[in-house]
C-alpha positions as CSV (number, residue, x, y, z in Angstrom):
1,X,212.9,54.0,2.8
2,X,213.8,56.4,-0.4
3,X,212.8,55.7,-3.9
4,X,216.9,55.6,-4.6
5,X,217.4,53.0,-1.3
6,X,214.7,50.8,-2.6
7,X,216.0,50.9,-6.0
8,X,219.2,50.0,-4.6
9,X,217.8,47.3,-2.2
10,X,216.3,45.8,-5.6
11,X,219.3,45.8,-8.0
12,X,221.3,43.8,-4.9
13,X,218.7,41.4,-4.8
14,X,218.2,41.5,-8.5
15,X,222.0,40.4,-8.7
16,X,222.5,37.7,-5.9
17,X,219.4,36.2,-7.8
18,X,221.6,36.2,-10.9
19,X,224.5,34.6,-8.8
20,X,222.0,32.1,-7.1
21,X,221.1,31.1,-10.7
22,X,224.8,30.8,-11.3
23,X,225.6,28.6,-8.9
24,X,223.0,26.1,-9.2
25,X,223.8,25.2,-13.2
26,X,226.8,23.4,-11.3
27,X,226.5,20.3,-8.6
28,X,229.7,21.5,-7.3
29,X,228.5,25.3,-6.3
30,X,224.4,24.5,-6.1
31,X,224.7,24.9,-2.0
32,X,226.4,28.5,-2.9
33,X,223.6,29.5,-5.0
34,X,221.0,28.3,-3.1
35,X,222.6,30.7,-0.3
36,X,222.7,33.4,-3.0
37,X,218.9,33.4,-3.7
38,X,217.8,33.2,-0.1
39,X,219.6,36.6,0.7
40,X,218.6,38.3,-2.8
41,X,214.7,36.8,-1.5
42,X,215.1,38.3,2.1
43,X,216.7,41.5,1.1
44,X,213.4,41.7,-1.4
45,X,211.0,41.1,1.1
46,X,212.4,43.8,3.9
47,X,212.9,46.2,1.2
48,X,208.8,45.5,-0.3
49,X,208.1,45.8,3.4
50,X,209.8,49.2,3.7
51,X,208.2,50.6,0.7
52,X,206.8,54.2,1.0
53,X,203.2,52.8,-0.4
54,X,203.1,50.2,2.6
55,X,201.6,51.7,5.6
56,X,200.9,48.7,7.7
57,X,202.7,45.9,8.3
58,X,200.6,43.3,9.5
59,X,199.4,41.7,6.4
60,X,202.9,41.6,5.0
61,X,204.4,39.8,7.9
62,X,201.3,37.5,8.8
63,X,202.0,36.4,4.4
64,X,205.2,35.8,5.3
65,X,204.7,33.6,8.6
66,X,202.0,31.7,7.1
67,X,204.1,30.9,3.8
68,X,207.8,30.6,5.6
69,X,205.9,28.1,8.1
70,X,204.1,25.8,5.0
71,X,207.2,25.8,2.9
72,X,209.6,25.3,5.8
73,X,207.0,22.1,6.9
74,X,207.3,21.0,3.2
75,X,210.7,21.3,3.0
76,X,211.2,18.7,5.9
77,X,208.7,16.2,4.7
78,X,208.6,16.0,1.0
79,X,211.0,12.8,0.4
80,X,212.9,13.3,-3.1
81,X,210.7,11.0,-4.8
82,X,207.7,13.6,-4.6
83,X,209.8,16.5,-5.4
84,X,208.7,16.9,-8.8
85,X,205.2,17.3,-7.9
86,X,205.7,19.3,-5.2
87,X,207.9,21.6,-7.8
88,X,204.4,21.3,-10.4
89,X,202.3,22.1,-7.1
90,X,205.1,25.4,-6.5
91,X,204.3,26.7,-9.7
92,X,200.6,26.7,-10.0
93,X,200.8,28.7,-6.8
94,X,202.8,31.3,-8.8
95,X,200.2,30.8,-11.7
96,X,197.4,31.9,-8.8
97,X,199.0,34.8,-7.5
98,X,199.4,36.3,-11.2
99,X,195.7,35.8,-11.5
100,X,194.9,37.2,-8.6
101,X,196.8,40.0,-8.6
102,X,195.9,41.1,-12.4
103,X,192.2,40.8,-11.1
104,X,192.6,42.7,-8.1
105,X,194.6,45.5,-9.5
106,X,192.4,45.8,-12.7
107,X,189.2,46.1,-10.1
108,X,191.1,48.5,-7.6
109,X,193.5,50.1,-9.2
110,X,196.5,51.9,-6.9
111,X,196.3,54.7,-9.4
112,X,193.7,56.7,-12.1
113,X,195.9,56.4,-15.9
114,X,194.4,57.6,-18.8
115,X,195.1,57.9,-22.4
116,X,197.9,55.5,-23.8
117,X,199.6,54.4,-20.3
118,X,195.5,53.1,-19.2
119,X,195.6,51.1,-22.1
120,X,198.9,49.6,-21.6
121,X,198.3,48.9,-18.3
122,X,194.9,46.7,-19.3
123,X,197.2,44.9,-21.9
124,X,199.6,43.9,-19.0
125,X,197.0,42.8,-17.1
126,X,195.3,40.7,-19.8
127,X,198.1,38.9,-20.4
128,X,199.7,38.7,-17.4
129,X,196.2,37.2,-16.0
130,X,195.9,35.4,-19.1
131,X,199.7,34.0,-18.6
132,X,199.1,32.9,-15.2
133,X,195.4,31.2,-15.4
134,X,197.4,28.6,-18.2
135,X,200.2,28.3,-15.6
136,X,198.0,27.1,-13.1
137,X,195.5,24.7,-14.4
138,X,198.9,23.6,-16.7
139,X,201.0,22.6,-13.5
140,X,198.0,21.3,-11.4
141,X,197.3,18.6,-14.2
142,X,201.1,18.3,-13.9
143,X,201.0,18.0,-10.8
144,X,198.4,15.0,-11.0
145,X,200.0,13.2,-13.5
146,X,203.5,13.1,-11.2
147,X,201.0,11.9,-8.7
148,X,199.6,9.6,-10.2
149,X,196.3,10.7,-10.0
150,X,196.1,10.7,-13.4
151,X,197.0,8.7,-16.1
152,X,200.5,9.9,-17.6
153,X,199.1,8.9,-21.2
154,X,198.6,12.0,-23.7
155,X,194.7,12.8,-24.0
156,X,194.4,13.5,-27.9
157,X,191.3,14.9,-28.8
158,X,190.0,14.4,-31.9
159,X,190.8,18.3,-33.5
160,X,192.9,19.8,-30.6
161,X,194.6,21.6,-32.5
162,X,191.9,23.2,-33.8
163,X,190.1,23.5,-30.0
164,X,193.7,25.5,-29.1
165,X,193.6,27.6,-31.9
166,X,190.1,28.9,-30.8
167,X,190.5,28.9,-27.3
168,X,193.7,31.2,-28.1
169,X,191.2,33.4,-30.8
170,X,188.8,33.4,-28.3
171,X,191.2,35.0,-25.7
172,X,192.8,37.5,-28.0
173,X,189.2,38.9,-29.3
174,X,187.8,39.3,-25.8
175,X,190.9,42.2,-25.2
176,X,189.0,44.4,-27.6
177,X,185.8,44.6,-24.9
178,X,188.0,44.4,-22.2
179,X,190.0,47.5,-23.2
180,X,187.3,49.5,-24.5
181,X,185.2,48.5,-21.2
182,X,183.4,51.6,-19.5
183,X,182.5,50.6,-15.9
184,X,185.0,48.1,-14.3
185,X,182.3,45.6,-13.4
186,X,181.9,45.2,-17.7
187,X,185.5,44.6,-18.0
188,X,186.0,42.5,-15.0
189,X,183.3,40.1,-16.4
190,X,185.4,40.2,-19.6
191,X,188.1,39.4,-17.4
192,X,187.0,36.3,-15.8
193,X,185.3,35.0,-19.2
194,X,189.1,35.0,-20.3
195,X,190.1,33.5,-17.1
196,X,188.2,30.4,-17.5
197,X,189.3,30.3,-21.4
198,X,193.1,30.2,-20.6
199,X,192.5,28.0,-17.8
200,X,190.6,25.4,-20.2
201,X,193.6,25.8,-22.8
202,X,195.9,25.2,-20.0
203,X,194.8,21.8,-18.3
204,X,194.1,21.0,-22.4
205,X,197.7,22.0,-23.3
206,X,199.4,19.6,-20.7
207,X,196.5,16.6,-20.8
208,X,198.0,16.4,-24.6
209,X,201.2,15.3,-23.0
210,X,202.8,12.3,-22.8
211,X,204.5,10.8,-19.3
212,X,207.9,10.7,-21.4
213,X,208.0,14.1,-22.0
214,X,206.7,15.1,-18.2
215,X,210.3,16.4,-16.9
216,X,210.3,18.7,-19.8
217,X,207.4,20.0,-19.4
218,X,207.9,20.7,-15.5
219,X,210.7,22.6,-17.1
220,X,208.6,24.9,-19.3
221,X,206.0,25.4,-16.2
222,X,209.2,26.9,-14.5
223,X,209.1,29.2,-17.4
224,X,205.7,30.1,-17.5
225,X,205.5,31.1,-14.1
226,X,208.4,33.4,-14.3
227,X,206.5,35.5,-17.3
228,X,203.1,35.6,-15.4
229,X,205.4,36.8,-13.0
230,X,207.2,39.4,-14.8
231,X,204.0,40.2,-16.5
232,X,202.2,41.0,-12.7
233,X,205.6,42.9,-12.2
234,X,205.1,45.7,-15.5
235,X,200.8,46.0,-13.7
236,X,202.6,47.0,-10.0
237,X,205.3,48.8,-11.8
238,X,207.9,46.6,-9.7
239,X,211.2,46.7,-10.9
240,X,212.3,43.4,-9.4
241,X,209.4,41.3,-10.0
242,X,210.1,42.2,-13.7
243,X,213.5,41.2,-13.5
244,X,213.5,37.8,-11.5
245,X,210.3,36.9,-13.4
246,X,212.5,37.5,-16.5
247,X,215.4,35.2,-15.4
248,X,213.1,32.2,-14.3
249,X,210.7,32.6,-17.5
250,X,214.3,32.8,-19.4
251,X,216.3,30.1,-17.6
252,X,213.1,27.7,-18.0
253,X,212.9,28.5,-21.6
254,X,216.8,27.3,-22.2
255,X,216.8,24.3,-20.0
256,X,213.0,23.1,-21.7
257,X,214.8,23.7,-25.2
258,X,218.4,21.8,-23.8
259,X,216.0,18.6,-22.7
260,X,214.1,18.6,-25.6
261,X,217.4,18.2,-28.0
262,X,218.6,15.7,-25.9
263,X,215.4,13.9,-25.8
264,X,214.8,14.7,-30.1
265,X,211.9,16.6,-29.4
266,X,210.6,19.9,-31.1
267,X,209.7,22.3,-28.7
268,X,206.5,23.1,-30.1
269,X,205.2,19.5,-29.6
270,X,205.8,20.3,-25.8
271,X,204.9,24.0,-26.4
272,X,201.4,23.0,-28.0
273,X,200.4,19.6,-26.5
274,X,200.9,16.9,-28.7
275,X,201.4,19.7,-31.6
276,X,203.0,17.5,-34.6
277,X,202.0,14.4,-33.3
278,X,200.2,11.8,-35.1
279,X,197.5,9.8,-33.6
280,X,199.8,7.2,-33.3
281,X,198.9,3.3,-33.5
282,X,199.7,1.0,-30.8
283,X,203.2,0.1,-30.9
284,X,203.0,-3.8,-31.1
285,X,206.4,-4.4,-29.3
286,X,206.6,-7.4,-30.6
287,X,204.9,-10.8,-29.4
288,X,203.5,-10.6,-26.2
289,X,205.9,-11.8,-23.4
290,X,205.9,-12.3,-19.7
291,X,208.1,-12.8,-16.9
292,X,208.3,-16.5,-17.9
293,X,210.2,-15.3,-21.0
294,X,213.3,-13.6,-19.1
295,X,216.7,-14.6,-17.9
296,X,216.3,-14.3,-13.7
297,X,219.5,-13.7,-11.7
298,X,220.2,-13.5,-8.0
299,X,222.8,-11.1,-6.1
300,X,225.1,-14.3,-5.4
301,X,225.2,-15.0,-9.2
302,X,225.6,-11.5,-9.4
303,X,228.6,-11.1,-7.4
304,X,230.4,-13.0,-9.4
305,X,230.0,-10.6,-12.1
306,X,230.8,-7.9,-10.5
307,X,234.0,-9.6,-8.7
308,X,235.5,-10.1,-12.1
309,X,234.4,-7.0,-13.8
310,X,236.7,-4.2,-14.8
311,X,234.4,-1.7,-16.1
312,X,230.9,-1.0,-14.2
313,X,228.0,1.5,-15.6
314,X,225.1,2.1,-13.2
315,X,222.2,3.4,-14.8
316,X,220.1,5.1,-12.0
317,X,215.8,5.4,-12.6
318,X,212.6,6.5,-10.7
319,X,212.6,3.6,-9.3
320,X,215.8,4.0,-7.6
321,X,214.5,6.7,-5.8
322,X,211.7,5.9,-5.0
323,X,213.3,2.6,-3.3
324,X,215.5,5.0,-1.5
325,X,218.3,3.4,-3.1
326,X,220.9,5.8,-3.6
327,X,222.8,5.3,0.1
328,X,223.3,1.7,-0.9
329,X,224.5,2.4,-4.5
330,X,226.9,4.4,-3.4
331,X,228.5,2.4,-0.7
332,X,228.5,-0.5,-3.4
333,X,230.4,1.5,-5.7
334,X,233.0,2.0,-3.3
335,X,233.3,-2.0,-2.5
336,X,233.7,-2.1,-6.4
337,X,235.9,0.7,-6.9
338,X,238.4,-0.8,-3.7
339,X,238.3,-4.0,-6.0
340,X,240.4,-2.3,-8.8
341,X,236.7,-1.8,-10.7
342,X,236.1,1.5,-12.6
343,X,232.2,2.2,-11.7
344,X,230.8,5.3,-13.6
345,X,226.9,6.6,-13.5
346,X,225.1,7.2,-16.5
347,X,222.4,10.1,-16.5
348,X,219.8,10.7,-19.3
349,X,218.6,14.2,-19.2
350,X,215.0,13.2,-18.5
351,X,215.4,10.2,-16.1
352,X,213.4,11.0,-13.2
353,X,210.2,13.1,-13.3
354,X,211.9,16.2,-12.8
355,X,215.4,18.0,-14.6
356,X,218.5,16.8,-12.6
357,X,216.8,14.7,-10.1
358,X,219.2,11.9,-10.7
359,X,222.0,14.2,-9.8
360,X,220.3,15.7,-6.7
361,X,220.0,12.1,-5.0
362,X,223.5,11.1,-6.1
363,X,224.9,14.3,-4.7
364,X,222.6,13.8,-1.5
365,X,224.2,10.5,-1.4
366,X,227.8,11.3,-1.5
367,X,228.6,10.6,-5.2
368,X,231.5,12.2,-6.1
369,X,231.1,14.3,-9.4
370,X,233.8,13.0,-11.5
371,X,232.3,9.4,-12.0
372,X,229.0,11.4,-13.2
373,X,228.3,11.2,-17.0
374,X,225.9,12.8,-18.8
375,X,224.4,10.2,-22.1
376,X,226.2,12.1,-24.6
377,X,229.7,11.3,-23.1
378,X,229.1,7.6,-21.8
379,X,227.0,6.1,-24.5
380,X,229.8,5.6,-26.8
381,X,231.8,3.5,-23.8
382,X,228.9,0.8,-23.4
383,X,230.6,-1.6,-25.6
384,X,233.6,-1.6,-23.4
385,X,231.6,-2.2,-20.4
386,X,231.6,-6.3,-18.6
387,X,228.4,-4.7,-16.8
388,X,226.0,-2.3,-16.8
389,X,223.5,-2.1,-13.8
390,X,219.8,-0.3,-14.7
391,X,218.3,0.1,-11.1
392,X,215.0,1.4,-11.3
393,X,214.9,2.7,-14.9
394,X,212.9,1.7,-18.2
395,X,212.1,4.3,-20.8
396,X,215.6,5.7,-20.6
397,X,217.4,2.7,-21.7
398,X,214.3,1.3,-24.2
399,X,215.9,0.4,-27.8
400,X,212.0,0.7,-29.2
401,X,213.3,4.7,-29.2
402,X,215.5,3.4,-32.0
403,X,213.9,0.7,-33.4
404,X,209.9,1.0,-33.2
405,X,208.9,3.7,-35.6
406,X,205.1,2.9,-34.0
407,X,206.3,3.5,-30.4
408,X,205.4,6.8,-28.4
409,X,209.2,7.3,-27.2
410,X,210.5,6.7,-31.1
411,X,213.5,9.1,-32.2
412,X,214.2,9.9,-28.0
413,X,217.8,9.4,-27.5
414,X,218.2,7.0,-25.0
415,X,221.1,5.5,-22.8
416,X,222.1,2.0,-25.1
417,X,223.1,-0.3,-22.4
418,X,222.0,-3.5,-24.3
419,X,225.4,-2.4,-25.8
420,X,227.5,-3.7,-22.8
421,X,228.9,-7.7,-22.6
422,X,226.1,-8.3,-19.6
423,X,223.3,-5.9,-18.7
424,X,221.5,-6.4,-15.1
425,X,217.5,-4.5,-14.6
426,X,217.0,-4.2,-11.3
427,X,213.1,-3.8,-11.6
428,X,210.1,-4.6,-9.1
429,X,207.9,-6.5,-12.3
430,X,207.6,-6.7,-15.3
431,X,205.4,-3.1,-15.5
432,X,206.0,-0.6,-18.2
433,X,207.8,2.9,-17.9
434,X,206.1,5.8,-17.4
435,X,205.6,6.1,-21.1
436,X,203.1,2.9,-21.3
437,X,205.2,0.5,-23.9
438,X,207.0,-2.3,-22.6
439,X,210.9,-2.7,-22.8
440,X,212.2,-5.0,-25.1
441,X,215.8,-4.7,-23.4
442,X,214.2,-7.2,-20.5
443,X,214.5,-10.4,-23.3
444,X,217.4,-9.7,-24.9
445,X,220.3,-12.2,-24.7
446,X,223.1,-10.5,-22.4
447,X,220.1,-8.9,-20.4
448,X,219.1,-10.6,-16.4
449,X,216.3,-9.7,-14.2
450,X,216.9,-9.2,-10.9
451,X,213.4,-8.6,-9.4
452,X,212.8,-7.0,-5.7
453,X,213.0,-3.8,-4.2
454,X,215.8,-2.0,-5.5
455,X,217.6,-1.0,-1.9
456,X,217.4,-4.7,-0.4
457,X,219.1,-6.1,-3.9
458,X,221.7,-3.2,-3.3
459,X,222.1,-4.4,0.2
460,X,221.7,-7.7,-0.8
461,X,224.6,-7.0,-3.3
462,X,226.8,-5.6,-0.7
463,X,226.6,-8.3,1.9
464,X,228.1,-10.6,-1.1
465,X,230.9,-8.0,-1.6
466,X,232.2,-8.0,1.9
């Protein structure tokens, strides 16, 4: 293959990746873009493949068999519930490979520079190693806290501001050596001295985050991954790993600033772990209270509810998903809707541990898109609502984000469906969110538990409705 036919073979690709990205900002044409980006992601691999540098084949293909056959395995097992992870898990891989590949190319270089263009070319790789060593130890902590292998409270160490601020120094002083290296065994060592400095400031950076700010910063993750990947793109002089790197580093930049407006956030608190963030008391939450201190219901009573409602709002959660739940929900709407009832979902931008996870298992269900609202359109209608179902959520619809100055989640818009004339939490326990801090909406007046796995009270619910 020509220098013009690859350039060619790359632009293509460079532009059905565009496309792909076009298409999945809507529900309605996601399964067109996701056909988009798996062409523009064959046509780059044949044409890396066919590259005039690539002499043998073998290690190319046997990459591609051993990676097609993990993430096709993947593909069919991971349930929705541990997609968010497996999305942190995605991106430290990324993360790795920038490392890797800086190192590799910095110790075996594919061709002698000198002059100006050799010192450009060790600036691309210290940051592009330096990019993708804070992408990796960022998502794998990510990826832990999703888990659950780790607590989803913020770690704030005494001074971490001050620890970032010299880890960052500390990386941006060791360039000098690095650059002005004379054997490549001195300036790898300075290399790997950096590695383990941005990997630190990494796992630091996302420990300093809180579980109620988790989907946004899977979000920015997306967008560090796509710079380490651009930046590996400028050190192997690849045109299209520039390019896409550019559109996922910029798309996860947009959608991390989008979610953190809705959620009232600044950016650099996500940016910087924690950065603005006062050691916070412990929100009281008022006097302590148990399940002894809530209004229970049961799906009968429930029915009856439903039966003369005229105006339904179903706040999906995590919990709904991980129940499995969606199926249900959405054969229940369609007993409600045949009864004359108007049923609309509400989504928060955040609910779920990952952006647009509601939608995805909606959509997966068979939810059509027009009874699909996004908080800023439905919050308003709350007051007009006879009944508003929350199945499997908590921090989203928490009025201490209005009312507890004290309270991690303060100033975070949330869904207000204490608002509404009756107000149903589907809900395991009595546990907190995510965040840690309880939910005062369980005791309020027009607010009723009703406790169990969230798909058997769907089902429940629908052998009432028949």
């Amino acid at each position: 293959m020509s220098e013009t036919q690859l350039t060619v073979a790359y632009l293509t690709a460079g532009v059905l990746f565009v496309l792909s990205l076009g298409g999945l900002s809507r529900q309605e044409t996601a399964g067109r873009g996701n056909i988009f980006g798996i062409l523009g992601m064959v046509i780059a691999i044949v044409a890396t493949a066919l590259h005039p540098r690539v002499a043998d084949f073998k290690w190319i293909a046997g990459a591609v068999l051993i990676g097609g056959t993990v993430g096709a395995v993947l593909a069919k097992r991971v349930v929705m519930t541990a997609m968010p992870q497996l999305v942190a898990l995605l991106h430290s891989f990324v993360g790795l490979a920038a490392v890797l590949v800086g190192l590799s190319t910095y110790a075996d270089p594919a061709e002698e520079l000198s002059g100006v263009a050799h010192t450009i070319h060790l600036i691309e790789v210290w940051i592009g190693v330096g990019v993708g060593a804070i992408t990796f130890t960022g998502s794998v902590i990510a990826w832990a806290k999703l888990r659950g292998s780790m607590s989803g409270k913020p770690l704030l160490l005494p001074g971490r501001h001050l620890i970032n601020l010299v880890l960052v120094g500390a990386t941006v002083y060791l360039a000098i050596p690095f650059i002005g290296a004379e054997t490549v065994d001195e300036g790898l060592r300075f290399a790997l001295i950096m590695t383990a400095i941005t990997a630190v400031l990494g796992a630091h950076l996302v420990m300093a985050i809180g579980g109620a700010d988790m989907p946004v910063v899977v979000s920015l993750l997306n967008s560090y991954s796509g710079w380490a990947a651009a930046a590996m793109g400028f050190v192997l002089s690849n045109d299209l790993l520039i390019t896409t790197g550019a559109l996922v580093g910029a798309s996860g930049a947009i959608l991390s600033i989008i979610m953190c407006r809705a959620m009232n956030r600044s950016i650099l608190n996500v940016v910087f772990g924690g950065f603005g963030t006062a050691d916070q008391k412990k929100s009281s939450g008022g006097p302590e209270r148990s399940a002894d201190d809530v209004s229970e219901t049961n799906a009968s009573d429930l029915v009856v509810a439903l039966k003369g409602a005229q105006n339904v709002i179903i706040v999906p959660g995590y919990g709904m998903a991980v129940a499995r739940a969606q199926h249900p929900v959405k054969e229940m709407t369609e007993l409600l809707q045949r009864g004359g009832c108007t049923v609309r979902f509400a989504i928060h931008p955040v609910a779920g541990r990952l952006p647009g996870h509601m939608n995805v298992l909606l959509a997966e269900a068979g939810v059509p898109y027009d009874v699909v609202r996004e908080m800023d359109e439905i919050n308003d209608d709350f007051d007009d609502t006879d009944v508003v179902l929350v199945i499997g959520a908590n921090d989203i619809v928490n009025p201490s984000a209005q009312t507890d100055e004290a309270s991690p989640i303060y100033g975070m818009p949330v869904l207000e469906a204490w608002r509404s004339k009756k107000t149903v939490v589907f809900k395991r326990g009595m546990s907190s969110g995510y965040a840690g801090v309880g939910n005062p909406l369980f005791f309020m007046d027009n607010t009723e538990m009703l406790f169990g796995d969230a798909k058997k009270s769907v089902d429940d619910l629908i052998s009432e409705l028949r």
